[in-house]
C-alpha positions as CSV (number, residue, x, y, z in Angstrom):
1,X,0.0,0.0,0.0
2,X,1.2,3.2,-1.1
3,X,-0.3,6.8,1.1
4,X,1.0,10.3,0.0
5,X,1.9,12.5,2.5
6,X,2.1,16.5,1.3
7,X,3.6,18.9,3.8
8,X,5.6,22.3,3.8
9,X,9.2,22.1,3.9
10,X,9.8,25.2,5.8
11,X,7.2,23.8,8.5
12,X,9.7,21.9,10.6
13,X,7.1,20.2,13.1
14,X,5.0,19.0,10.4
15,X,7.3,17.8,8.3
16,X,9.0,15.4,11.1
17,X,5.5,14.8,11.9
18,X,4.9,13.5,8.5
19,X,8.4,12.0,7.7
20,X,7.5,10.2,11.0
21,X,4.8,8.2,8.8
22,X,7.1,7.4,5.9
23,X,8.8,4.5,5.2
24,X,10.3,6.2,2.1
25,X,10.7,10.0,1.3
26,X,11.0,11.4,-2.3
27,X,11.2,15.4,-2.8
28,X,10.2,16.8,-5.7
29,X,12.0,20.4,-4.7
30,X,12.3,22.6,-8.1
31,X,16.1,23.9,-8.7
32,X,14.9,27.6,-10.5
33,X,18.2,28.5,-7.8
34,X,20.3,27.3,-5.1
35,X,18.7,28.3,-2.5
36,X,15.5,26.1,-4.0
37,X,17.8,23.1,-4.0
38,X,19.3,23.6,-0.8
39,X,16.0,23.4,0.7
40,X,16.3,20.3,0.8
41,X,18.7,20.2,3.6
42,X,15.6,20.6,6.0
43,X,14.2,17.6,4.6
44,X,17.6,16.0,5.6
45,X,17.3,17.7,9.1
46,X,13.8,16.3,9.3
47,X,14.8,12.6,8.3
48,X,17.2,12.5,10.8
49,X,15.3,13.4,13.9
50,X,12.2,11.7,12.8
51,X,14.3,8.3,12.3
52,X,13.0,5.2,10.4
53,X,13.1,6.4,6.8
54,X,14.4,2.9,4.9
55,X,15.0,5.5,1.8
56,X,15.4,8.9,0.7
57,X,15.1,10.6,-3.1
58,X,16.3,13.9,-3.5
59,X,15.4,15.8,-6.1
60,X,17.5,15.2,-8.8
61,X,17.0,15.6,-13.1
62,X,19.9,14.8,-14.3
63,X,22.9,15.8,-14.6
64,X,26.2,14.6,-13.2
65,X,26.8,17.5,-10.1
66,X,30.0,15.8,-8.9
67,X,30.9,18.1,-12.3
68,X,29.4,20.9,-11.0
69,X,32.6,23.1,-11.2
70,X,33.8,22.6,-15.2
71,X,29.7,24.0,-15.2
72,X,29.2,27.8,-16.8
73,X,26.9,29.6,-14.6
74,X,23.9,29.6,-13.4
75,X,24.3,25.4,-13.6
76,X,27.3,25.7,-11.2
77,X,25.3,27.1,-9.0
78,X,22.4,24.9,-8.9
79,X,24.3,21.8,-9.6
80,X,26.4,23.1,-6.6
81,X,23.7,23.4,-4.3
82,X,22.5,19.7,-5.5
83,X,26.0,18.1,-4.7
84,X,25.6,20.0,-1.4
85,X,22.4,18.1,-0.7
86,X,23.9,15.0,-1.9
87,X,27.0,15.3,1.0
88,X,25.0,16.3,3.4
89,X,22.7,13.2,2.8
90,X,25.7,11.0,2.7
91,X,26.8,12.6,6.0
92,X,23.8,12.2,8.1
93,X,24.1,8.0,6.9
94,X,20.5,8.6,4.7
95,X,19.9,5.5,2.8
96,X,19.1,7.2,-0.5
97,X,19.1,6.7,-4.3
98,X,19.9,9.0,-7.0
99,X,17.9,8.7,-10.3
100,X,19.2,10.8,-12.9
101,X,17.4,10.8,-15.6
102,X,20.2,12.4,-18.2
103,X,18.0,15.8,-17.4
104,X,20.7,18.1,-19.2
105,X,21.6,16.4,-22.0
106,X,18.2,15.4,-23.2
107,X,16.3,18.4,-22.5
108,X,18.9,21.4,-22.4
109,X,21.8,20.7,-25.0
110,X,19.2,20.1,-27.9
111,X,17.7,23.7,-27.0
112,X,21.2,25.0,-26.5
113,X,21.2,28.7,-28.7
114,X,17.4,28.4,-29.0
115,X,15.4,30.3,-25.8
116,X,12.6,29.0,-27.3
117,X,13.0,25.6,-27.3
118,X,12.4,23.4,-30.2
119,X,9.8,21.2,-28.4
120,X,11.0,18.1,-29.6
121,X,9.5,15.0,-28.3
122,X,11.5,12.2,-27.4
123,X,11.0,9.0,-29.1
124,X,13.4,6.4,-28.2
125,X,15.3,5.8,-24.6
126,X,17.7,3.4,-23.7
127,X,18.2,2.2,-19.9
Protein backbone atom coordinates (compact mmCIF):
# COMPACT_ATOMS: atom_id res chain seq x y z
CA UNK A 1 0.00 0.00 0.00
CA UNK A 2 1.22 3.16 -1.12
CA UNK A 3 -0.31 6.76 1.10
CA UNK A 4 0.96 10.32 0.03
CA UNK A 5 1.88 12.50 2.45
CA UNK A 6 2.13 16.46 1.33
CA UNK A 7 3.64 18.94 3.85
CA UNK A 8 5.60 22.31 3.82
CA UNK A 9 9.16 22.13 3.85
CA UNK A 10 9.80 25.25 5.76
CA UNK A 11 7.25 23.75 8.49
CA UNK A 12 9.70 21.87 10.65
CA UNK A 13 7.14 20.16 13.05
CA UNK A 14 4.96 18.99 10.37
CA UNK A 15 7.35 17.85 8.32
CA UNK A 16 8.98 15.42 11.10
CA UNK A 17 5.49 14.82 11.91
CA UNK A 18 4.93 13.51 8.49
CA UNK A 19 8.38 11.98 7.70
CA UNK A 20 7.47 10.17 11.03
CA UNK A 21 4.75 8.20 8.84
CA UNK A 22 7.10 7.41 5.93
CA UNK A 23 8.83 4.53 5.21
CA UNK A 24 10.26 6.22 2.07
CA UNK A 25 10.67 9.96 1.25
CA UNK A 26 10.97 11.44 -2.33
CA UNK A 27 11.23 15.36 -2.76
CA UNK A 28 10.25 16.82 -5.65
CA UNK A 29 11.96 20.40 -4.74
CA UNK A 30 12.31 22.61 -8.05
CA UNK A 31 16.13 23.91 -8.73
CA UNK A 32 14.86 27.65 -10.50
CA UNK A 33 18.22 28.51 -7.78
CA UNK A 34 20.31 27.28 -5.08
CA UNK A 35 18.66 28.32 -2.46
CA UNK A 36 15.48 26.07 -3.96
CA UNK A 37 17.77 23.11 -3.97
CA UNK A 38 19.30 23.61 -0.80
CA UNK A 39 16.00 23.44 0.70
CA UNK A 40 16.30 20.32 0.84
CA UNK A 41 18.73 20.21 3.64
CA UNK A 42 15.58 20.60 6.04
CA UNK A 43 14.18 17.57 4.55
CA UNK A 44 17.62 15.97 5.63
CA UNK A 45 17.27 17.71 9.05
CA UNK A 46 13.78 16.26 9.30
CA UNK A 47 14.75 12.60 8.34
CA UNK A 48 17.16 12.54 10.84
CA UNK A 49 15.34 13.39 13.92
CA UNK A 50 12.18 11.66 12.76
CA UNK A 51 14.33 8.32 12.33
CA UNK A 52 12.97 5.17 10.42
CA UNK A 53 13.11 6.43 6.80
CA UNK A 54 14.38 2.92 4.92
CA UNK A 55 14.96 5.46 1.75
CA UNK A 56 15.45 8.94 0.73
CA UNK A 57 15.13 10.63 -3.15
CA UNK A 58 16.34 13.91 -3.48
CA UNK A 59 15.37 15.84 -6.12
CA UNK A 60 17.49 15.22 -8.84
CA UNK A 61 17.00 15.61 -13.05
CA UNK A 62 19.89 14.78 -14.31
CA UNK A 63 22.93 15.78 -14.57
CA UNK A 64 26.18 14.62 -13.21
CA UNK A 65 26.75 17.48 -10.06
CA UNK A 66 29.98 15.77 -8.92
CA UNK A 67 30.90 18.14 -12.30
CA UNK A 68 29.38 20.91 -11.02
CA UNK A 69 32.59 23.07 -11.24
CA UNK A 70 33.82 22.57 -15.20
CA UNK A 71 29.73 24.02 -15.20
CA UNK A 72 29.15 27.81 -16.76
CA UNK A 73 26.93 29.62 -14.61
CA UNK A 74 23.87 29.60 -13.39
CA UNK A 75 24.32 25.37 -13.60
CA UNK A 76 27.31 25.75 -11.24
CA UNK A 77 25.27 27.14 -8.99
CA UNK A 78 22.35 24.90 -8.95
CA UNK A 79 24.32 21.79 -9.63
CA UNK A 80 26.38 23.11 -6.59
CA UNK A 81 23.65 23.36 -4.26
CA UNK A 82 22.49 19.66 -5.55
CA UNK A 83 26.01 18.07 -4.74
CA UNK A 84 25.59 19.97 -1.39
CA UNK A 85 22.37 18.06 -0.73
CA UNK A 86 23.94 15.05 -1.87
CA UNK A 87 27.04 15.30 0.95
CA UNK A 88 24.99 16.27 3.41
CA UNK A 89 22.68 13.15 2.81
CA UNK A 90 25.70 10.98 2.71
CA UNK A 91 26.79 12.64 6.03
CA UNK A 92 23.77 12.22 8.07
CA UNK A 93 24.12 8.02 6.87
CA UNK A 94 20.55 8.63 4.71
CA UNK A 95 19.86 5.45 2.78
CA UNK A 96 19.08 7.23 -0.50
CA UNK A 97 19.10 6.74 -4.28
CA UNK A 98 19.85 8.97 -7.03
CA UNK A 99 17.89 8.74 -10.32
CA UNK A 100 19.18 10.83 -12.92
CA UNK A 101 17.41 10.79 -15.59
CA UNK A 102 20.19 12.36 -18.19
CA UNK A 103 17.98 15.75 -17.44
CA UNK A 104 20.72 18.06 -19.17
CA UNK A 105 21.56 16.44 -22.03
CA UNK A 106 18.21 15.41 -23.21
CA UNK A 107 16.31 18.38 -22.51
CA UNK A 108 18.95 21.44 -22.44
CA UNK A 109 21.78 20.66 -25.02
CA UNK A 110 19.15 20.07 -27.95
CA UNK A 111 17.66 23.73 -27.03
CA UNK A 112 21.19 24.96 -26.54
CA UNK A 113 21.17 28.70 -28.69
CA UNK A 114 17.43 28.39 -29.03
CA UNK A 115 15.43 30.27 -25.82
CA UNK A 116 12.61 29.02 -27.30
CA UNK A 117 12.96 25.60 -27.26
CA UNK A 118 12.40 23.36 -30.24
CA UNK A 119 9.84 21.23 -28.36
CA UNK A 120 10.97 18.07 -29.63
CA UNK A 121 9.45 15.05 -28.31
CA UNK A 122 11.48 12.20 -27.38
CA UNK A 123 10.99 9.04 -29.10
CA UNK A 124 13.39 6.41 -28.17
CA UNK A 125 15.32 5.85 -24.63
CA UNK A 126 17.71 3.40 -23.70
CA UNK A 127 18.22 2.25 -19.93
Amino acid sequence: MCTCLQGGINEHEGLVAAIKQADVVISAVGHSSPEEVESQLKIVAAIQEAGGVQRFLPSEYGCNVELAEQMLEPARSILGAKLRVREAVRAAGIPHTIISSNWCQGFLLPRAGNPEGQKQTLLRTTV
